[in-house]
C-alpha angles and dihedrals in degrees: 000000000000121000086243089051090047090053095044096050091044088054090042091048093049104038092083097044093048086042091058094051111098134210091275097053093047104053079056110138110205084204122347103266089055127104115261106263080255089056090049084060088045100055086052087063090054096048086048089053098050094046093046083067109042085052087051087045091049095071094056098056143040098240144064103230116123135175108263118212139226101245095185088062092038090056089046097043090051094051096217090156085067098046139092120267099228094055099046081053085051096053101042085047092049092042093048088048085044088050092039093056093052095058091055083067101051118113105246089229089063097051094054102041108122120223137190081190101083141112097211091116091067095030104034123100091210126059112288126173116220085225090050127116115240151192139199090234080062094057089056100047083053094048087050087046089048093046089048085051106060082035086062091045089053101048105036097110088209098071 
C-alpha cells in the first residue's frame, strides 16, 4: 500500500468515530496540563500543515533538514479549543486529502533517496539517530505514526 493510500485509509477509518463524539467528550483534558482532545485535532492541523511543507521544500535541496514549530503556540494561536468540532473534523480531513494528494506526486526517487544530512532526530515523533540514513518516504511514515497516535488519544474512551 502506498503511503497516500495509508493516509487516506487512516483519515477515512477515523472520520466517523471523531464525527460521533460530542462537545462534552472533546473538551476532554487527559491531566490538567494536556491539550483538550480538540486541541489534540488541532494540533494535527498544524503538524499536516508543517510537513506538507517540508515534503514540498524537499524537492527543491539536497538535504533533510526542515524548521521545526512551537506546537504549543500553533494550538493556541489557532483557538480550537474555541471551534466548533465539526469544522475542525472538516479541516484536518481537507489538509490530510490535500497532503495525500501531494505525495502522490512525489518522484519516487525522491522519496527514496537516502540521506546522513537530516534533522529528524530533533523533529521526528518516532526514534531517529543523528548518525542515521534517511529518506523523505520515512518523514512521512512518521508524520502518518504521529497522527495514529493522537487519534488514538482522542478516541480511547478511557481518557
Amino acid at each position: 500500500m502506498s503511503l497516500s493510500t495509508d493516509l487516506r485509509t487512516l483519515v477515512a477509518q477515523s472520520i466517523s468515530s471523531l464525527s460521533k463524539m460530542n462537545e462534552a467528550e472533546v473538551i476532554k483534558k487527559r491531566s490538567p496540563d494536556s491539550w483538550l482532545k480538540k486541541e489534540i485535532l488541532g494540533h494535527l492541523i498544524d503538524s499536516a500543515i508543517n510537513n506538507i511543507r517540508r515534503v514540498v521544500v524537499a524537492g527543491s535541496q539536497d538535504h533533510l533538514i526542515f524548521d521545526g514549530y512551537d506546537q504549543d503556540l500553533w494550538v493556541r494561536a489557532n483557538n480550537y479549543q474555541e471551534r466548533e468540532w465539526t469544522d475542525i473534523i472538516d479541516t484536518w480531513t481537507r489538509y490530510n486529502h490535500h497532503f495525500s494528494q501531494i505525495i502522490c506526486e512525489i518522484d519516487e526517487e525522491l522519496l527514496s533517496r537516502k540521506s546522513l544530512l537530516h534533522n529528524y532526530h530533533l523533529i521526528g515523533f518516532g526514534k531517529v539517530e543523528s548518525d542515521e540514513e534517511v529518506s523523505l518516504s520515512q518523514l512521512i511514515e512518521d508524520y502518518i505514526a504521529h497522527m495514529r497516535h493522537h487519534l488514538n488519544q482522542i478516541l480511547d474512551s478511557n481518557e
